[in-house]
Backbone as CSV, one residue per row, in Angstrom:
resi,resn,N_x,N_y,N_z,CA_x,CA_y,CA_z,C_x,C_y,C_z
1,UNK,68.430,7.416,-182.471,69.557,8.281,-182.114,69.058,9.668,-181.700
2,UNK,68.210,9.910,-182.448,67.393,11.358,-181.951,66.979,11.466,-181.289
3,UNK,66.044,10.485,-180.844,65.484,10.751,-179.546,66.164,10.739,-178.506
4,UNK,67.441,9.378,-178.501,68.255,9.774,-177.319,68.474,10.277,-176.957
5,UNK,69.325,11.567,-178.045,69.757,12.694,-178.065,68.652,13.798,-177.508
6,UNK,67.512,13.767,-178.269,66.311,14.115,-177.432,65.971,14.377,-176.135
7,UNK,66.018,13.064,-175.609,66.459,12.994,-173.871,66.851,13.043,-173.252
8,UNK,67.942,12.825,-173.702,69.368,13.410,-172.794,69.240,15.331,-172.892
9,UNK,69.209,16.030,-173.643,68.920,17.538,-173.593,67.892,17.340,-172.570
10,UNK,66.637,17.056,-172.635,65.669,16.993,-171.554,65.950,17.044,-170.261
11,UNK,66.598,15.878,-170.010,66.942,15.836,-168.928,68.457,16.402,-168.822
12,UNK,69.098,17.090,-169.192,70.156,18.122,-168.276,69.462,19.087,-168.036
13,UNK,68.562,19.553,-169.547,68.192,20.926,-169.047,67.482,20.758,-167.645
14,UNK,66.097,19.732,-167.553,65.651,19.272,-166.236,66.590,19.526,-165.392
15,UNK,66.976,19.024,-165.047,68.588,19.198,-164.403,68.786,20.394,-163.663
16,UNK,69.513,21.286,-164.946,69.530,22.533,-164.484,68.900,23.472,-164.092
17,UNK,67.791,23.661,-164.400,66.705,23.677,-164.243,66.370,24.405,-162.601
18,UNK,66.194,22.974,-162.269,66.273,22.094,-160.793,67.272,22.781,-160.055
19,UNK,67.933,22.756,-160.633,69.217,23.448,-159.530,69.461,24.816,-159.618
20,UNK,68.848,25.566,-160.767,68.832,26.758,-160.748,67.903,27.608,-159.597
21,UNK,66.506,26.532,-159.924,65.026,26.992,-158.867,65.560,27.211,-157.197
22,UNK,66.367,25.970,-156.303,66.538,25.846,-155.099,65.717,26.665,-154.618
23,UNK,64.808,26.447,-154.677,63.689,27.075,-153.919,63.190,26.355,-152.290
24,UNK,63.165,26.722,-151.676,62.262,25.887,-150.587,61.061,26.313,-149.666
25,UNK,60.345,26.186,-148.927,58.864,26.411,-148.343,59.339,26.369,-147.013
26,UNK,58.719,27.489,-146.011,58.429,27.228,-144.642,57.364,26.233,-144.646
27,UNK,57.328,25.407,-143.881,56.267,24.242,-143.928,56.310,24.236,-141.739
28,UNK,57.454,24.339,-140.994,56.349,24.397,-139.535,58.107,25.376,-139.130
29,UNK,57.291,26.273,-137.784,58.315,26.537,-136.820,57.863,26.695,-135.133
30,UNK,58.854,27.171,-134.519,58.264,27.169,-133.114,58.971,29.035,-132.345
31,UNK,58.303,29.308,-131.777,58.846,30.689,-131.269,59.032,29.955,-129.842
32,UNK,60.567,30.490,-128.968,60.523,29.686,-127.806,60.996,30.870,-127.174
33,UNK,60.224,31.315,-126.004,60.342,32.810,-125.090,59.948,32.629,-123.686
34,UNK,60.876,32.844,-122.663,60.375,32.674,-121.235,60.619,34.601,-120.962
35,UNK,59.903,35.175,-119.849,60.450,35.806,-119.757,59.615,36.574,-118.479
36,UNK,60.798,36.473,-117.228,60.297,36.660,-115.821,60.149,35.655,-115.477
37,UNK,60.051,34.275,-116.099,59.705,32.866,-115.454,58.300,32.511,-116.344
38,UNK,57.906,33.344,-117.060,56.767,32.894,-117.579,57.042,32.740,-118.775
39,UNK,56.053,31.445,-119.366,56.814,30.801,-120.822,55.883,31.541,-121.899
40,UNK,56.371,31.736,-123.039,55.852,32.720,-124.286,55.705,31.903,-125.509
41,UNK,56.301,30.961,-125.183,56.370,29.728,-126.691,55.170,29.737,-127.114
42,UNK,55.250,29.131,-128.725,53.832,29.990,-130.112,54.101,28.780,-131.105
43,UNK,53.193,28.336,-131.545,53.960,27.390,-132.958,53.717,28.403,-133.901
44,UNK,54.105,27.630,-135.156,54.201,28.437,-136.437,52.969,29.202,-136.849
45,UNK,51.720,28.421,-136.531,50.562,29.018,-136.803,50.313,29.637,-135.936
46,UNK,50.808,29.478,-134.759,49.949,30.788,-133.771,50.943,32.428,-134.170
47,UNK,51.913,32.272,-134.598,52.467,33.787,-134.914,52.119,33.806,-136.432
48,UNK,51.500,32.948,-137.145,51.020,33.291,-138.584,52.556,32.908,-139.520
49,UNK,53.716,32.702,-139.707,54.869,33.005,-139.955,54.614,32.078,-141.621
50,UNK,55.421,32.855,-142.246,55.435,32.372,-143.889,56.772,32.510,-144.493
51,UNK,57.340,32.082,-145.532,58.568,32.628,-145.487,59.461,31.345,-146.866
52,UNK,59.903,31.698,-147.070,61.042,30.988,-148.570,62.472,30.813,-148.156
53,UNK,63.137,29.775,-149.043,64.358,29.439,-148.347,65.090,29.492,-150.232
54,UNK,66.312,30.149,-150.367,66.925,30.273,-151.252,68.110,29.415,-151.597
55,UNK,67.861,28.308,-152.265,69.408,27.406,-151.896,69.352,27.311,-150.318
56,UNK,71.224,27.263,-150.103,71.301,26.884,-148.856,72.251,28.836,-148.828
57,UNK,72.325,29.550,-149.205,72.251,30.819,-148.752,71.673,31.667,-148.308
58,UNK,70.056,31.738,-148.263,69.130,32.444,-147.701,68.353,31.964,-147.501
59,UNK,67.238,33.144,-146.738,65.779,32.559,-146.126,65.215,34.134,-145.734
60,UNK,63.799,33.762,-145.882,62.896,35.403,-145.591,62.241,34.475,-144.814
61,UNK,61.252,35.451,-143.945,60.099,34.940,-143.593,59.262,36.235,-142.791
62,UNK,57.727,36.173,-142.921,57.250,37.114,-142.280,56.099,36.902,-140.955
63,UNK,56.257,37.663,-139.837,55.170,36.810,-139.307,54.617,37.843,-137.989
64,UNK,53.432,37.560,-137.353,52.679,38.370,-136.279,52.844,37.137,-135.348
65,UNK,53.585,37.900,-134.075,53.361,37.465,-132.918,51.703,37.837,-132.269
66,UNK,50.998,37.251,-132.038,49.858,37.926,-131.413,49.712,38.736,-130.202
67,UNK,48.978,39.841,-130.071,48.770,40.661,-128.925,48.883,39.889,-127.703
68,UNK,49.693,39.758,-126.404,48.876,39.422,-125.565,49.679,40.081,-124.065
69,UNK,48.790,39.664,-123.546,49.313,40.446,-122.169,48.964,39.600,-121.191
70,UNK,49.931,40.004,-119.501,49.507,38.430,-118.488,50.061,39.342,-117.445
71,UNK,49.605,39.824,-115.829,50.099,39.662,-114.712,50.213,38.547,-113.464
72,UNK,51.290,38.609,-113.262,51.767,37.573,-112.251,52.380,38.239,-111.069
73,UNK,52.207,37.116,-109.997,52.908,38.002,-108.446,53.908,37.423,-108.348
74,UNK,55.006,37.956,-107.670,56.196,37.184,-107.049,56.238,37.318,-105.976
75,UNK,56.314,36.538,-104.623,56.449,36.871,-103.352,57.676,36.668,-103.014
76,UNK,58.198,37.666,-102.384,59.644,38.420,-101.650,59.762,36.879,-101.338
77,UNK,61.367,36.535,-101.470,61.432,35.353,-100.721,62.210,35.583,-99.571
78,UNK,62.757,34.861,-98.766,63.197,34.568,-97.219,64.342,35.858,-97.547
79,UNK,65.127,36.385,-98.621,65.827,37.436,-98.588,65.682,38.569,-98.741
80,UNK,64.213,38.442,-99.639,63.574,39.341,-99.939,63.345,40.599,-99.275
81,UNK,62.945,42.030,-99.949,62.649,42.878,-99.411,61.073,43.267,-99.573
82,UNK,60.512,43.061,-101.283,59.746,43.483,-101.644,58.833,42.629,-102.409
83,UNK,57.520,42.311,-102.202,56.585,41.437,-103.197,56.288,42.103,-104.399
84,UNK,56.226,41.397,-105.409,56.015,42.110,-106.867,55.147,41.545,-107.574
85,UNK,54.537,42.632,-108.640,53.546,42.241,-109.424,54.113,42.807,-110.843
86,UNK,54.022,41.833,-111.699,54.616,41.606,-113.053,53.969,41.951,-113.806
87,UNK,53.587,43.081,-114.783,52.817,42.846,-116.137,53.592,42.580,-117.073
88,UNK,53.223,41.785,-118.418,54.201,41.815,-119.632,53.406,41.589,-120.552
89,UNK,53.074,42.766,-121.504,52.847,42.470,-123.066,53.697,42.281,-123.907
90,UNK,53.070,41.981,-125.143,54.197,41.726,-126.235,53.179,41.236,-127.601
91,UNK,53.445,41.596,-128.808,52.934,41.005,-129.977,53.110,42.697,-131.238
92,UNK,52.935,41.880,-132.023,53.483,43.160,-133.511,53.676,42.130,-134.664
93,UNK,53.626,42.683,-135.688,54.344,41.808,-136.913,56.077,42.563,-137.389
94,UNK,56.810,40.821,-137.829,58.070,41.051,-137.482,58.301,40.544,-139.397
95,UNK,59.096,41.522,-139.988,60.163,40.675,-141.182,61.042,40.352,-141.190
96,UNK,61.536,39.102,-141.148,62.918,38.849,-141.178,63.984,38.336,-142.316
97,UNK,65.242,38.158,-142.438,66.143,37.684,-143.423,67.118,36.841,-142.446
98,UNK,67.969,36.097,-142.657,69.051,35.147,-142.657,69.633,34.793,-143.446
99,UNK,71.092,34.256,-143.131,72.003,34.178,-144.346,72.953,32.751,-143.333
100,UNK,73.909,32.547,-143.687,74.515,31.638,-142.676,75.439,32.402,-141.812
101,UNK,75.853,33.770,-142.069,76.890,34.755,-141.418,76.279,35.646,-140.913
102,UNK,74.556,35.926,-141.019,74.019,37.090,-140.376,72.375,37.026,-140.144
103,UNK,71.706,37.625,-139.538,70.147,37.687,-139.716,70.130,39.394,-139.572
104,UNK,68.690,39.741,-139.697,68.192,40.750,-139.323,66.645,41.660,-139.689
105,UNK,66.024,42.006,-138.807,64.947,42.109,-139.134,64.077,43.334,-139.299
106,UNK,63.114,43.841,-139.725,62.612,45.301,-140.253,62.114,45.902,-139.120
107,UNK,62.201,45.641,-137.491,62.109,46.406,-136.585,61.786,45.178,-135.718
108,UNK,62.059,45.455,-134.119,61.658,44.445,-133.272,60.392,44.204,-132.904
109,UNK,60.311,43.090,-132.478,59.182,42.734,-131.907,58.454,43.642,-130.667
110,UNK,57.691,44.490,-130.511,57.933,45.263,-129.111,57.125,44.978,-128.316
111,UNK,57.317,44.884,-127.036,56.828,44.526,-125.836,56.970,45.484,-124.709
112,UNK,56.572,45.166,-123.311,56.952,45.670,-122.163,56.701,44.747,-120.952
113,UNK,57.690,45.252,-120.035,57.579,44.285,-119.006,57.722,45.616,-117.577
114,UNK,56.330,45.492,-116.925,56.241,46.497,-116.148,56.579,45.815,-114.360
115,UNK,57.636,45.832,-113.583,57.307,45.342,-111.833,57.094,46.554,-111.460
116,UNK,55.580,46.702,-110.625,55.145,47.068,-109.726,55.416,46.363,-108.291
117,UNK,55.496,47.277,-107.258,54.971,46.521,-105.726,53.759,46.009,-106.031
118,UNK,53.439,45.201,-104.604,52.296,44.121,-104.619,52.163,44.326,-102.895
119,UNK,50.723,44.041,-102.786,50.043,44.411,-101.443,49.966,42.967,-101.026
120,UNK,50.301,42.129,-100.077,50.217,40.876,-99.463,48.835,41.420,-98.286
121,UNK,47.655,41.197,-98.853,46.909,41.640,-98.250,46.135,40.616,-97.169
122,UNK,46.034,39.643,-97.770,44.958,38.434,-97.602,46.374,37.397,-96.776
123,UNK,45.813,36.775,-95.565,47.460,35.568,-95.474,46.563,34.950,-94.393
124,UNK,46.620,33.337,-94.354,46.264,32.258,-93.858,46.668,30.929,-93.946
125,UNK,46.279,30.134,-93.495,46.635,28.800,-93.408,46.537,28.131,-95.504
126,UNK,45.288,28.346,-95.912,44.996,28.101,-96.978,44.824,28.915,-97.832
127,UNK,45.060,30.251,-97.617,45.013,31.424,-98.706,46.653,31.979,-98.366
128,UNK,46.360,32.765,-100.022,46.849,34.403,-99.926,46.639,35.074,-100.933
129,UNK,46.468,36.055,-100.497,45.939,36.781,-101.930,46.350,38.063,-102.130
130,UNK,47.119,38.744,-103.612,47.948,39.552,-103.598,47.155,41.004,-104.266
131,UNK,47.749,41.857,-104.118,46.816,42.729,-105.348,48.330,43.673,-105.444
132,UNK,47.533,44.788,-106.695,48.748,45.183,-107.339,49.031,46.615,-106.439
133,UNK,50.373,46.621,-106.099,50.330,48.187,-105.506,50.847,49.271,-106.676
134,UNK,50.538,50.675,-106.013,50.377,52.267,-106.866,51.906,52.407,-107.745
135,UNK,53.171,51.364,-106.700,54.336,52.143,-107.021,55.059,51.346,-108.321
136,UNK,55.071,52.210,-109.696,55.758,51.075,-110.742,57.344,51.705,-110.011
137,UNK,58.079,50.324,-109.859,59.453,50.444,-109.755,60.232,50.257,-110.895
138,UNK,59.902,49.681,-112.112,60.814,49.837,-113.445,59.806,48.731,-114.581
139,UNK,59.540,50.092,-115.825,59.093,49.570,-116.696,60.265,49.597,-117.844
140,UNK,60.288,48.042,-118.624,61.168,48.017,-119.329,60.761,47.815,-121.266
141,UNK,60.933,48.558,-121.996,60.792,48.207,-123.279,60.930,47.026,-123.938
142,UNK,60.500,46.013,-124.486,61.184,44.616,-124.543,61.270,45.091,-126.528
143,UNK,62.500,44.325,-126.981,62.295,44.584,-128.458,63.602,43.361,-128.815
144,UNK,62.183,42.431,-129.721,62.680,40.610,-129.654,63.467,41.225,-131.294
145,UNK,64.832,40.899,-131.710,65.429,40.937,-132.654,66.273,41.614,-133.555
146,UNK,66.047,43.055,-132.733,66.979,43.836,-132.993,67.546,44.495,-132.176
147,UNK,68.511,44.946,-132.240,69.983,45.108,-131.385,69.570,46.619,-130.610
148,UNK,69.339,46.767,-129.063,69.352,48.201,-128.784,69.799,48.071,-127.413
149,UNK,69.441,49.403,-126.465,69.589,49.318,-125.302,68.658,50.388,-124.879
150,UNK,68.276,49.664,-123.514,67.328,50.480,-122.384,68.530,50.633,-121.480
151,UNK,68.388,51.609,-120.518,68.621,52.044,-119.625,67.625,53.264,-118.306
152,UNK,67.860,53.164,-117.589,66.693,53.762,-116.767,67.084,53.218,-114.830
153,UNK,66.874,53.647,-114.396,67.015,53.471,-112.357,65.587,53.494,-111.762
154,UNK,65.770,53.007,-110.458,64.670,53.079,-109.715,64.745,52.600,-108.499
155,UNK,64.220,53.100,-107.360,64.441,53.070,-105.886,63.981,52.163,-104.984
156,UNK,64.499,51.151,-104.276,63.757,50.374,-103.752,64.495,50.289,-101.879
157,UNK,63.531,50.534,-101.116,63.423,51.292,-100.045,65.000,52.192,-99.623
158,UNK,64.624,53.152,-100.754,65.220,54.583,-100.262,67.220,54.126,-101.077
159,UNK,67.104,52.932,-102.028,67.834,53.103,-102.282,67.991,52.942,-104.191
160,UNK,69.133,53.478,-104.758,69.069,54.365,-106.082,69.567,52.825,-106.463
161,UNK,69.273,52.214,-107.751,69.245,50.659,-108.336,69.368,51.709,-109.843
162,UNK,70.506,51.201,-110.253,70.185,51.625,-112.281,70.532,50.335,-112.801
163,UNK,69.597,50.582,-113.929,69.056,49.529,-114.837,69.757,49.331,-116.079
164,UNK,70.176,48.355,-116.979,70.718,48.385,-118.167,70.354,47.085,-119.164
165,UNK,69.622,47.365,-120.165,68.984,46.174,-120.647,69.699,46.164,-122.378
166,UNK,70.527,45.303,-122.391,70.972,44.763,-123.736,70.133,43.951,-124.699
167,UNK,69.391,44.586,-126.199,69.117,43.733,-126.978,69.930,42.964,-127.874
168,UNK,70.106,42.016,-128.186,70.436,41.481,-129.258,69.934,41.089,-130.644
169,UNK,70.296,41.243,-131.821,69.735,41.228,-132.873,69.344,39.601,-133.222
170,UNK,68.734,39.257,-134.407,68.327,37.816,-134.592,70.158,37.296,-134.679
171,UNK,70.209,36.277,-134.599,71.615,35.876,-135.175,71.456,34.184,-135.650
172,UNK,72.048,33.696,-136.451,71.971,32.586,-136.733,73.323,31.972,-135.289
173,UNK,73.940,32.466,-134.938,75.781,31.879,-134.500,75.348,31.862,-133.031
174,UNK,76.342,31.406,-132.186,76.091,31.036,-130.796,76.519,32.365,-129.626
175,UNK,76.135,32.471,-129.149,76.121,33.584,-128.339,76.325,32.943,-126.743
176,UNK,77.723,33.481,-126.213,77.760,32.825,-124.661,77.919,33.817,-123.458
177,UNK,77.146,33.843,-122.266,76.728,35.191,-121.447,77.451,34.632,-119.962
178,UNK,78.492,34.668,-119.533,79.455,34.480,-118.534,79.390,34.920,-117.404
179,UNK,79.628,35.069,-115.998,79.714,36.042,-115.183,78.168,36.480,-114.895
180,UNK,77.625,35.652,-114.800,75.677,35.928,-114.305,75.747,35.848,-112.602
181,UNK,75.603,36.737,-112.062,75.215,36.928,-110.791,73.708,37.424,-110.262
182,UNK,73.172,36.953,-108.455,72.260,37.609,-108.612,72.175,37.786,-106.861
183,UNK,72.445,38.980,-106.493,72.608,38.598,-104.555,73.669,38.019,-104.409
184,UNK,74.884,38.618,-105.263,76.061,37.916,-104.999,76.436,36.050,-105.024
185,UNK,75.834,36.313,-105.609,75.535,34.522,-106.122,75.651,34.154,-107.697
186,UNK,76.941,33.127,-107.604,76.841,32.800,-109.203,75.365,32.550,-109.864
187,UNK,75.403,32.977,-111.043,74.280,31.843,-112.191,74.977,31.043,-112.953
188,UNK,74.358,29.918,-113.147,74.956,28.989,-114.290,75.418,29.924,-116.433
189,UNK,76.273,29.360,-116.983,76.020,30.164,-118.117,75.420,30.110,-118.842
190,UNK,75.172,31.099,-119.733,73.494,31.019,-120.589,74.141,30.979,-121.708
191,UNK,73.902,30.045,-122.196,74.431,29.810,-124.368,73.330,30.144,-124.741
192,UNK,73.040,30.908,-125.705,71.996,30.726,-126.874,72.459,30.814,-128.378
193,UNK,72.030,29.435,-128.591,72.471,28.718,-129.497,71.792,28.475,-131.245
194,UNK,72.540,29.425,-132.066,72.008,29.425,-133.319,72.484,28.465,-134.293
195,UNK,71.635,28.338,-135.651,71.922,27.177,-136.483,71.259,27.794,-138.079
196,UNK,72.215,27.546,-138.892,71.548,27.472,-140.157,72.322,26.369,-140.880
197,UNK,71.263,25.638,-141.388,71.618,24.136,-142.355,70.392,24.217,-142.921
198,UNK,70.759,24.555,-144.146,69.564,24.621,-145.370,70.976,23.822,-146.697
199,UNK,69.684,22.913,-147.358,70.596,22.146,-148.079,70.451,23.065,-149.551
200,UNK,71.302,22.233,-150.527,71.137,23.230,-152.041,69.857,23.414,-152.346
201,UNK,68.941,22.517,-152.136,67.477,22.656,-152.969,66.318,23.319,-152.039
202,UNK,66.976,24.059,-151.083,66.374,24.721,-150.244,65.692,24.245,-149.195
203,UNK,65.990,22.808,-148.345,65.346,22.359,-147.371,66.353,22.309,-146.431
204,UNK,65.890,22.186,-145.489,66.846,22.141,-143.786,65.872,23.115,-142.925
205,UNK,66.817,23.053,-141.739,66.186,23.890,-140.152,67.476,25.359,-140.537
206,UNK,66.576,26.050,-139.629,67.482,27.595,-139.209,66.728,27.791,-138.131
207,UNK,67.722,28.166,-137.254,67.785,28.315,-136.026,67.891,29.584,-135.628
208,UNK,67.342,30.901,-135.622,67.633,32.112,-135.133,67.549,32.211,-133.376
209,UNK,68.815,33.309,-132.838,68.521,33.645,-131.641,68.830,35.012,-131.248
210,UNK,67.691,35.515,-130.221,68.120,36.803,-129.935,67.741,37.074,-128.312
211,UNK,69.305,37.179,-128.042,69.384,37.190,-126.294,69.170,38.840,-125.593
212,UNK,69.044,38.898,-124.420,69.269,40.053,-124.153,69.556,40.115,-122.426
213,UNK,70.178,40.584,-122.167,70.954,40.580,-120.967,70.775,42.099,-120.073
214,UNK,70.502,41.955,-118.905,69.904,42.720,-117.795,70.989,42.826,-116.866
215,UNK,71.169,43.929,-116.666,72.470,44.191,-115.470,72.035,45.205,-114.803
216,UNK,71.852,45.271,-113.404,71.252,46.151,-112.514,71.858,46.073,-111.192
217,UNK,72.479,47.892,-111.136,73.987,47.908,-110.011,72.526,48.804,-108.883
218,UNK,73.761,48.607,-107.761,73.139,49.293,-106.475,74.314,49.340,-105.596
219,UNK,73.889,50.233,-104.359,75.297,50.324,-103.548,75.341,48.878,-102.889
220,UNK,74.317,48.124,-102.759,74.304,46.851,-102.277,75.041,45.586,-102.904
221,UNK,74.407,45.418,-104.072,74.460,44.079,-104.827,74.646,44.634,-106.391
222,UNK,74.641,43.613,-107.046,74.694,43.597,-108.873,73.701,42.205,-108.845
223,UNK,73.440,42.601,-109.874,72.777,41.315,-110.635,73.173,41.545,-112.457
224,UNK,73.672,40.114,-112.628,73.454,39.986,-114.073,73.072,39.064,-114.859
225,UNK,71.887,38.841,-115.362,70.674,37.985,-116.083,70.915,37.990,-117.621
226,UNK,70.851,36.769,-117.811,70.726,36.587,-119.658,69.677,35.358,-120.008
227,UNK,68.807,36.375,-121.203,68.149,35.150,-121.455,67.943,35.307,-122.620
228,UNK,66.877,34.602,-124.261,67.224,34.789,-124.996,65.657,33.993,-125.608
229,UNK,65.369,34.243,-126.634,63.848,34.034,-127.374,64.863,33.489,-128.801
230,UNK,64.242,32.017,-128.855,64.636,32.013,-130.341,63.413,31.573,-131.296
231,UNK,63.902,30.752,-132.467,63.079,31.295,-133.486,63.090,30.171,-134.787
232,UNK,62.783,28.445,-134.546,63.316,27.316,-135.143,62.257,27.230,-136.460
233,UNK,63.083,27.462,-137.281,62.352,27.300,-138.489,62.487,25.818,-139.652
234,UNK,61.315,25.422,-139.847,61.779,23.866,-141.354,61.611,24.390,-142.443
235,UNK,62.384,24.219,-143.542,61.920,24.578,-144.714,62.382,23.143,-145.923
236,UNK,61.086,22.877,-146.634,61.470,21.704,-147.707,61.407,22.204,-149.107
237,UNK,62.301,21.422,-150.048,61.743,22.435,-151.021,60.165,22.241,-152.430
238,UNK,60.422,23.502,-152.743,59.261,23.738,-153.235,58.940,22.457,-154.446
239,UNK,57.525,21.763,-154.406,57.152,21.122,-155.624,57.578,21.201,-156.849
240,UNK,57.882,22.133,-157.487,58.518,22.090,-158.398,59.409,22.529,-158.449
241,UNK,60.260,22.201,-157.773,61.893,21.738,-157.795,61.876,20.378,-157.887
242,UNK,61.366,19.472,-157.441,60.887,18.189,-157.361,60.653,17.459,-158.365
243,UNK,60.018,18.668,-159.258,58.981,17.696,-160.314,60.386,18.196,-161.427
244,UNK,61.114,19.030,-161.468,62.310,18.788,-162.157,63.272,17.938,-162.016
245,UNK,63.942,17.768,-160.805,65.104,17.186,-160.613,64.354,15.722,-161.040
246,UNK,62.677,15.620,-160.907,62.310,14.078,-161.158,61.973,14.047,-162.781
247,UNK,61.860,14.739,-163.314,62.035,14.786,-164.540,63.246,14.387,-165.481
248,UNK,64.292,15.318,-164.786,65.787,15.087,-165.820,66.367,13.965,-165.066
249,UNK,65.835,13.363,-163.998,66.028,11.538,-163.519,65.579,11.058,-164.433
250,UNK,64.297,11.073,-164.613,63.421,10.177,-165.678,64.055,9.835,-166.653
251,UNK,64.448,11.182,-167.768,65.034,11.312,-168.632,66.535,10.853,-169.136
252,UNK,67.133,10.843,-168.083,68.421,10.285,-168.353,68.791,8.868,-167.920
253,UNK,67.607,8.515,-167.083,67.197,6.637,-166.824,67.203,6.229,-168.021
254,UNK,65.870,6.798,-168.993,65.183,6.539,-170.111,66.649,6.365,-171.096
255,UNK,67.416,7.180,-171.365,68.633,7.313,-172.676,69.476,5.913,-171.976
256,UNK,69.742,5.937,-170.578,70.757,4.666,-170.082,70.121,3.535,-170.940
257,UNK,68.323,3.232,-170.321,68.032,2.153,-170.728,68.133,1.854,-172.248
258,UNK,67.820,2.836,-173.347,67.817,2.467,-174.592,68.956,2.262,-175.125
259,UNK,70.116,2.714,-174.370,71.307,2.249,-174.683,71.957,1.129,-174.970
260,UNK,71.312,0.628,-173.845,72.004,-1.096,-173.319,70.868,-2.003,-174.258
């Protein structure tokens, strides 16, 4: 009788225990970033990212995007006015939090994205070859996760273009960007699409996203661009949560069987 009694305490407390811990582990994620046409995507280990999942109410995690930097050309197309040369860095270490109603993080990720002109110097049957020209026409601050705004103009042959760059903060919720034009030409719409499903014992995906949207007037045209870097995280939970909830199983198997 005692011992039953024995085991059965065992295993609730096990039990509770277990359900008190809901602990869970980052175990893999993916960083997914285009930006200018060029892709930025990182797995979990290449930004270093670490991080705990609380129940199914929270989640931390901390992590370094790595330094890096890349120029690319764009050649003016058939409407074109001007060939361009692209620089874009980006890398820092980022902290973040999530909840299922909010994210937010201890400063953005910061970057820059510089278009210069470009010299079409070289042109043939089987070549071309570009180099960078003197004039920067608009360098832009990039900052992945928290909420700001750039603004700034710049002239492109003899005419005044202002610039307006919307950040968005991390968000777990869906975000929809309408009304994208570019040369007077629709764009399709841009969703970026957040998710948090973390179960009680602290395992599931979270889905962070943070868009940011580019609008740039002239006496000519508008353009308006949205795009968005997100941020897919797994988390399972921790071993010993495991070795409890398999404990006060054990334990209350054990009292069934001596019962019968």
């Amino acid at each position: 009788m005692r011992s039953r009694l024995f085991l059965s305490l065992l295993g609730a407390v096990a039990l509770l225990a277990a359900s008190a811990a809901q602990a869970g582990t980052l175990t893999n994620a993916t960083w997914t970033q285009v930006t200018q046409g060029f892709p930025m995507t990182r797995t979990g280990a290449q930004i270093g990212i670490t991080g705990t999942s609380t129940g199914s109410s929270a989640m931390s995690a901390s992590l370094s995007y790595p330094t890096f930097g890349t120029k690319f050309f764009i050649p003016k197309t058939t409407n074109g006015v001007l060939d361009l040369a692209v620089s874009i860095t980006q890398g820092g270490p980022q902290a973040l939090t999530a909840a299922p109603s909010m994210a937010g993080a201890t400063m953005g990720l910061p970057g820059t994205v510089n278009v210069r002109t470009a010299i079409h110097n070289t042109k043939g049957v089987n070549q071309s070859t570009f180099m960078t020209g003197i004039n920067t026409l608009v360098m832009v601050p990039v900052s992945v996760g928290v909420a700001g705004q750039f603004t700034g103009s710049f002239i492109v042959l003899g005419i005044n273009h202002f610039i307006t760059v919307d950040f968005y903060a991390w968000t777990p919720h869906t975000l929809v960007f309408t009304g994208l034009t570019t040369k007077l030409a629709a764009l399709p719409t841009v969703t970026a699409v957040g998710s948090f499903n973390l179960t009680a014992n602290g395992a599931g995906t979270v889905t962070l996203v943070s868009p940011s949207k580019i609008s740039i007037d002239c006496s000519l045209a508008q353009r308006r661009t949205a795009g968005f870097t997100a941020l897919k995280m797994v988390f399972v939970p921790e071993p010993g949560t495991l070795l409890l909830l398999g404990a006060g199983a054990l334990g209350l198997v054990l009292v069934g069987s001596r019962k019968r």
